[in-house]
VEXDREN-2710 file (C-alpha; in Angstrom, 1 decimal):
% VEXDREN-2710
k/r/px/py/pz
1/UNK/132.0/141.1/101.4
2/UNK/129.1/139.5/103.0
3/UNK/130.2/135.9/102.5
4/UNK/133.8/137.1/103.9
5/UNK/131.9/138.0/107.0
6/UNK/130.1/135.3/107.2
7/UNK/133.7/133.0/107.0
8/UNK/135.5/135.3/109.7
9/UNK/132.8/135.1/112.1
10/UNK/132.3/131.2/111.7
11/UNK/135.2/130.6/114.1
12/UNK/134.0/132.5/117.2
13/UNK/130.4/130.8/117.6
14/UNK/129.4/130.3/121.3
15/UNK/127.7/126.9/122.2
16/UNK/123.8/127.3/122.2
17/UNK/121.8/128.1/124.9
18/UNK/119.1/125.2/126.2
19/UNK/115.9/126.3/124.6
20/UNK/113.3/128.0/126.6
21/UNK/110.0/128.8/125.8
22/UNK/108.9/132.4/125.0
23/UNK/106.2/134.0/127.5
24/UNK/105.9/137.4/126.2
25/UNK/108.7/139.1/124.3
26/UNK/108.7/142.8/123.0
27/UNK/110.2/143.5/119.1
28/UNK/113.1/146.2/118.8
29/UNK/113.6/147.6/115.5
30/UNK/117.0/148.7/114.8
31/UNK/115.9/151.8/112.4
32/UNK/117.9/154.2/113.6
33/UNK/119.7/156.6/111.3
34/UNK/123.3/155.9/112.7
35/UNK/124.6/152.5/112.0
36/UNK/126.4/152.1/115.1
37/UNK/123.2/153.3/117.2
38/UNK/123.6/152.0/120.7
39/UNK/120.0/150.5/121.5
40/UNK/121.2/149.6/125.0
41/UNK/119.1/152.2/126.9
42/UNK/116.0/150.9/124.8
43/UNK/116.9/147.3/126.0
44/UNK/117.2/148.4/129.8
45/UNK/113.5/150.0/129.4
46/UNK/112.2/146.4/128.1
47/UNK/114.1/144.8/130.7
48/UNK/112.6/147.1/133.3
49/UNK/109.2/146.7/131.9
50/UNK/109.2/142.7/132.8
51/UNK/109.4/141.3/129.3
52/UNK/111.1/137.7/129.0
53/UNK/112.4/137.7/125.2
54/UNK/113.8/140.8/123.2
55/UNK/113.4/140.6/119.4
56/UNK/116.2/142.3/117.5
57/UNK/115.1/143.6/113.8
58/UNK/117.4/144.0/111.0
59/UNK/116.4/145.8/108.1
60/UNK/118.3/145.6/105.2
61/UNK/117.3/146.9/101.4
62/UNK/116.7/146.0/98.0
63/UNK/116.2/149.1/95.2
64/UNK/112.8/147.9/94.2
65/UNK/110.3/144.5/93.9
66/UNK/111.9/143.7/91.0
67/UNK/115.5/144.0/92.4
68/UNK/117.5/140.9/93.3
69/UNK/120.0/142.2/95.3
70/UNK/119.7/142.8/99.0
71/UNK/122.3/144.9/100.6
72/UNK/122.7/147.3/104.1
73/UNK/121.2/150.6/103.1
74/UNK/123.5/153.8/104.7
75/UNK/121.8/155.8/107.0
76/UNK/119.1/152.9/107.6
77/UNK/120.3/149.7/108.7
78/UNK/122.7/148.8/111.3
79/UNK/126.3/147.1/111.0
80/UNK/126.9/144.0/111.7
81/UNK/128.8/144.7/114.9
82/UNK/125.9/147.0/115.9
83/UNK/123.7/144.0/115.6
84/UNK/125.7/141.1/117.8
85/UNK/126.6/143.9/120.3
86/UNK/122.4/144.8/120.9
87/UNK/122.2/140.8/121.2
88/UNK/124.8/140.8/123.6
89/UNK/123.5/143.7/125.0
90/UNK/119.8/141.5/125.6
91/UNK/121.5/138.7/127.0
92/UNK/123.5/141.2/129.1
93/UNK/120.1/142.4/130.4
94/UNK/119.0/138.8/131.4
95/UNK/116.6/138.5/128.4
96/UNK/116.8/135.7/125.8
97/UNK/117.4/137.2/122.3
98/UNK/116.0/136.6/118.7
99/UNK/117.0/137.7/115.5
100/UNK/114.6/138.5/112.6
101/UNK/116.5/140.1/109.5
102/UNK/113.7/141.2/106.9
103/UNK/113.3/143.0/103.4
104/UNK/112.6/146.7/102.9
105/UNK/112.4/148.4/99.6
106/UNK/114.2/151.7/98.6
107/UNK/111.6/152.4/96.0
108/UNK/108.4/151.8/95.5
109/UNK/105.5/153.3/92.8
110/UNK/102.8/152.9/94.5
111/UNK/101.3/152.2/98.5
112/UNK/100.8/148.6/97.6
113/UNK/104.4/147.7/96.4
114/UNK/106.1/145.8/100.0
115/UNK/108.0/142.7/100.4
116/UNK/104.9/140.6/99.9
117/UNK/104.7/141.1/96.2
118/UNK/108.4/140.8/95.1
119/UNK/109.1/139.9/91.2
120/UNK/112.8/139.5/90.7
121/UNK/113.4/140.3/87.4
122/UNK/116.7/139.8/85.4
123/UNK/117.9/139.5/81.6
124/UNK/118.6/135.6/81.2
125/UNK/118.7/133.3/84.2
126/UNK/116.4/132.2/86.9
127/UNK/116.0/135.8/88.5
128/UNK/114.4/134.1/91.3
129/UNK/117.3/131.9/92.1
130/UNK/119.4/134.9/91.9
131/UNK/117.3/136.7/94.9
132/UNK/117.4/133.7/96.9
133/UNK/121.5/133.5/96.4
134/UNK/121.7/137.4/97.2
135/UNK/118.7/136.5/100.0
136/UNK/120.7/133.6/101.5
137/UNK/124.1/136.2/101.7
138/UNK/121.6/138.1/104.5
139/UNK/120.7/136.1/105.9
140/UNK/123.8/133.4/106.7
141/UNK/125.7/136.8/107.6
142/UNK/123.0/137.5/110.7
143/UNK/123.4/133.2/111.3
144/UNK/126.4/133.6/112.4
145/UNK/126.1/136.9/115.0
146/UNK/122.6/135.1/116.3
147/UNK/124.5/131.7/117.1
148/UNK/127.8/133.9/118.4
149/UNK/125.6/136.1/120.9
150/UNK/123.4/132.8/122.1
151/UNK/120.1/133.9/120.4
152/UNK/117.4/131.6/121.1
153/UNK/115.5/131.4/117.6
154/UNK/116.1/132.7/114.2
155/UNK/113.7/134.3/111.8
156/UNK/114.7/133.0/108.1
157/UNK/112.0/135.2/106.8
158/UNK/109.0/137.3/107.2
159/UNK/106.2/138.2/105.1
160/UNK/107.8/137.0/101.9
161/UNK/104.3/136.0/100.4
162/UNK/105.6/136.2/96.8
163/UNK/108.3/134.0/97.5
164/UNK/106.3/131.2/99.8
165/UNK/105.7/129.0/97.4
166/UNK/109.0/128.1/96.2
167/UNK/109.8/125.4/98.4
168/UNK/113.3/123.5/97.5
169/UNK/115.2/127.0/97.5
170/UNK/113.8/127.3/101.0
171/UNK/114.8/124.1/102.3
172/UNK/118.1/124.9/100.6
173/UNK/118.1/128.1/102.4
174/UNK/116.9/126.6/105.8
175/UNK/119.4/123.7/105.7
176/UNK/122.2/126.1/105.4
177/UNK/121.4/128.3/107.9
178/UNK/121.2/125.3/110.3
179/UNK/124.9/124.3/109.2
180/UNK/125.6/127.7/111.1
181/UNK/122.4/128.5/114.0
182/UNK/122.0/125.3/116.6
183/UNK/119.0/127.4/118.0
184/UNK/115.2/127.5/116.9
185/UNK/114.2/128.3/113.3
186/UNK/110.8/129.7/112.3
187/UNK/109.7/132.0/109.8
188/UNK/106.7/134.7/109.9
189/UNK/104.2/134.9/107.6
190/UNK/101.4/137.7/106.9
191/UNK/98.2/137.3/109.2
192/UNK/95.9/136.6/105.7
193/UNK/98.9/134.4/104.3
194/UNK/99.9/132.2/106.6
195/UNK/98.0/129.0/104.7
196/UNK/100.2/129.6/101.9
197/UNK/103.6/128.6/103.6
198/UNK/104.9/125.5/101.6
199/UNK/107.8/124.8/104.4
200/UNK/106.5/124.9/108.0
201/UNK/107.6/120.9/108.4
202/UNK/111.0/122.1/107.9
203/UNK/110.9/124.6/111.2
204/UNK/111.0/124.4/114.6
205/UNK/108.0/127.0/115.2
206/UNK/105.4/128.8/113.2
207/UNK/105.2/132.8/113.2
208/UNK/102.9/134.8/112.1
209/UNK/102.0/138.7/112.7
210/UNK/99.4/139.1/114.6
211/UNK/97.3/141.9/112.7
212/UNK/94.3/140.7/112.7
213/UNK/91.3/143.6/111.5
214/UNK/89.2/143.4/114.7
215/UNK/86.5/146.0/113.6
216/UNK/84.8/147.6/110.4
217/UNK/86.3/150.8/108.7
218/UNK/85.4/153.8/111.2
219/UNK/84.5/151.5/114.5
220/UNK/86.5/152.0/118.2
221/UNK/85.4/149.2/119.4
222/UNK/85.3/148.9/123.7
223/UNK/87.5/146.1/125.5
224/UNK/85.1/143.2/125.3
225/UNK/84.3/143.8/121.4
226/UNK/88.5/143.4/120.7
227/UNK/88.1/140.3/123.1
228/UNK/85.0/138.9/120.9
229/UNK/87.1/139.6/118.0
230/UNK/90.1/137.6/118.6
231/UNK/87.7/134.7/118.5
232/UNK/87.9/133.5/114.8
233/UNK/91.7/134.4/114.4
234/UNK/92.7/132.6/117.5
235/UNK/90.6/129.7/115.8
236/UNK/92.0/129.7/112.8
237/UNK/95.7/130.1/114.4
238/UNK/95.1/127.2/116.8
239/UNK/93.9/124.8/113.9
240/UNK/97.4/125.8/111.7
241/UNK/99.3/125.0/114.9
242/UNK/97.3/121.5/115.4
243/UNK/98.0/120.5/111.8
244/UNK/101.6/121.2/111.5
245/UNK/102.7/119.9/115.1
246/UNK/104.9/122.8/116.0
247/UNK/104.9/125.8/118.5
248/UNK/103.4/128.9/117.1
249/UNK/104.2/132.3/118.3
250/UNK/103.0/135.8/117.2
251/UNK/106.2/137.5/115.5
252/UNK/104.6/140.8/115.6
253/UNK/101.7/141.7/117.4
254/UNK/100.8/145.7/117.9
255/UNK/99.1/148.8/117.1
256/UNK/100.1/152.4/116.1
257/UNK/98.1/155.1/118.2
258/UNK/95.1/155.9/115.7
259/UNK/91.7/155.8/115.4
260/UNK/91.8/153.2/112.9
261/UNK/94.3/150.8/115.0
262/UNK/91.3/148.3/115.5
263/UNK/90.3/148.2/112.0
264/UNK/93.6/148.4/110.1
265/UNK/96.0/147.3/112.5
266/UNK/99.3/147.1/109.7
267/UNK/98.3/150.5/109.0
268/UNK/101.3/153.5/110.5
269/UNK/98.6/155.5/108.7
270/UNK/99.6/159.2/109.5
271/UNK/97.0/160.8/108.3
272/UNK/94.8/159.7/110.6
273/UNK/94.2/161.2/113.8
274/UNK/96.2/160.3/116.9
275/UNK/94.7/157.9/119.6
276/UNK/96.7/156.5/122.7
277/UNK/93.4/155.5/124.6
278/UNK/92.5/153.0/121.8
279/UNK/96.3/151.2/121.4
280/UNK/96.2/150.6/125.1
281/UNK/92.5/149.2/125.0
282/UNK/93.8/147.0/121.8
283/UNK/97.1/145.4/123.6
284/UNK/94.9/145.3/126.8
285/UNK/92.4/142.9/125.1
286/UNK/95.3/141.3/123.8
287/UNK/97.1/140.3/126.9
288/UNK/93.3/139.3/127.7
289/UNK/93.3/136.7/125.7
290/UNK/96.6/135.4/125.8
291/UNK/96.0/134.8/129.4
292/UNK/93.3/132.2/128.9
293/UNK/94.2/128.6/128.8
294/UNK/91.7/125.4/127.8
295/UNK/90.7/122.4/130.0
296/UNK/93.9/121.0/130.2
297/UNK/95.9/124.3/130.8
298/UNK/96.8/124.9/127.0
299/UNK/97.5/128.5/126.1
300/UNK/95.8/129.8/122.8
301/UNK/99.2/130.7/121.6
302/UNK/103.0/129.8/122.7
303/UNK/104.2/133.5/122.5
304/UNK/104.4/136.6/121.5
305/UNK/106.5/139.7/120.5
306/UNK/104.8/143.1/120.6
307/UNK/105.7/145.4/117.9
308/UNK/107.9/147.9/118.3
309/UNK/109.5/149.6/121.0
310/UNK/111.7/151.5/118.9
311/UNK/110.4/155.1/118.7
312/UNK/110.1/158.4/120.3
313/UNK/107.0/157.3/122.4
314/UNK/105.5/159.9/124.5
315/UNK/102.1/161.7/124.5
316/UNK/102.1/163.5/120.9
317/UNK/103.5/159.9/119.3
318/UNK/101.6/158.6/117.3
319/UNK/103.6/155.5/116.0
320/UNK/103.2/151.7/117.1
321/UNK/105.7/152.6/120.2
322/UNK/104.0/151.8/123.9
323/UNK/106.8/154.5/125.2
324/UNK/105.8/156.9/127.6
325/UNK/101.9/155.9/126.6
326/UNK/98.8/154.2/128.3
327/UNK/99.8/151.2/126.8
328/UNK/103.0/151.1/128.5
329/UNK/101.0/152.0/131.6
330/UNK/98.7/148.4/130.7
331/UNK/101.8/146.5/130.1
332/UNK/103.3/147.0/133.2
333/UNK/100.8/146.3/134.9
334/UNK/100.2/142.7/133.3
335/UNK/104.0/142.0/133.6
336/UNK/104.2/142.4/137.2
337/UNK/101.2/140.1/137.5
END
């Protein structure tokens, strides 16, 4: 069914846009519980806040990290006409639009079971090869909607750690997809992974997600410690981007509203206590620090996408949402700038 998709859609691909740099883009999940969710309002609020990029994410399912199928889940990802109509609706808005499909699993045993650590596993065959075919279905079907709607860049993975290493069935994949997408390709690894990518020279930009522990266990730290912080990260992001020679942008860069936001930034943790004042000091230091540039007028990074505005928001809300928060409040105020 997916490959049939794939093969109607084909034949109604738009030209690409010219490609534009990123300045500061915002992530919009597209976990809503009806497929056909229209996200538009959600995009006018980013527009409206003064973002320049709007990146749509798709989540679709396998049953466990052992599965090697990958398939929409009812009631938790969106069609496929959902999806090219939000990325019509961003270009619609005057905002360039990405696409980053990624992995979820229906089933896990235990907290540290995610897409990082999948192990296809299969009676006879190469189980591997057989997620990658099944992988490759995804991700070709969400190709062809990104180069329809004009979408600037492509995400052909994210935080596929287990997988990383197998480097000819990603160039396979990534040679493919370029058959389809004539915009940017780039793929976004984990923030303690991102050494262990084996196909960066076959991209057009490096991603990685931007959570980065910026304090010990049970510290809230002030503005200028988050600042201090970023110093070693940055380093280490800014050497990866001098080696490999390509634009690198932060995929996902955010924290939920708790008290341990600075120290385990990944974390929704919800049983921690709630903490608004703390977000907005983290994506405050953040936007600190993007703003410097070197001698010769060299920004530390080449973008960003802040993670996520999907979400209730509002002052009880504890989630990675800056809706209806202080953090919205400290955006806004750095975008009009």
């Amino acid at each position: 069914m997916i490959r049939a998709a794939v093969a109607a859609l084909v034949l109604l691909i738009a030209a690409p846009l010219d490609a534009q740099e990123t300045r500061a883009g915002v992530g919009l999940g597209l976990f809503a519980t009806d497929p056909d969710w229209d996200y538009g309002p959600l995009i006018d609020e980013i527009a409206a806040l003064g973002a320049s990029d709007v990146l749509v994410v798709v989540p679709w399912y396998q049953y466990d990290v052992h599965a090697t199928v990958i398939q929409p889940r009812p009631g938790y990802s969106p069609t496929l006409p959902t999806v090219l109509r939000t990325l019509e609706q961003v270009r619609a808005a005057g905002l360039r639009a990405s696409l980053m499909p990624i992995v979820l699993l229906q089933h896990t045993e235990h907290a540290k079971q995610w897409r990082g650590v999948l192990e296809p596993t299969v009676r006879g065959g190469d189980a591997t090869a057989r997620w990658f075919l099944s992988y490759t279905d995804f991700l070709l079907a969400h190709a062809v909607l990104a180069q329809r709607a004009g979408a600037e860049r492509l995400v052909v993975g994210s935080e596929l750690l287990s997988m990383e290493g197998e480097r000819a069935l990603w160039l396979e994949l990534i040679g493919r997809t370029r058959r389809i997408f004539m915009g940017r390709l780039l793929y976004s690894a984990n923030w303690d992974h991102f050494r262990k990518v084996t196909f960066w020279d076959a991209l057009d930009e490096i991603g990685v997600n931007g959570y980065f522990r910026l304090a010990a266990d049970g510290e809230r730290p002030d503005h200028d410690a988050v600042v201090a912080a970023w110093d070693e990260p940055l380093a280490d992001l800014q050497a990866l981007r001098a080696e490999v020679g390509l634009p690198l942008l932060l995929t996902e860069i955010g924290y939920a509203s708790k008290v341990s936001a600075a120290a385990k930034p990944w974390c929704v943790c919800p049983s921690e206590a709630p903490d608004q004042e703390l977000q907005a000091t983290l994506i405050e230091a953040f936007l600190t620090v993007v703003d410097r540039e070197d001698a010769a007028g060299t920004a530390p990074i080449d973008g960003f996408f802040l993670w996520n505005w999907f979400g209730h928001g509002g002052p009880n809300d504890g989630g990675f949402t800056p809706r209806g928060k202080p953090a919205e409040d400290v955006l806004n105020g750095w975008f009009a700038r």
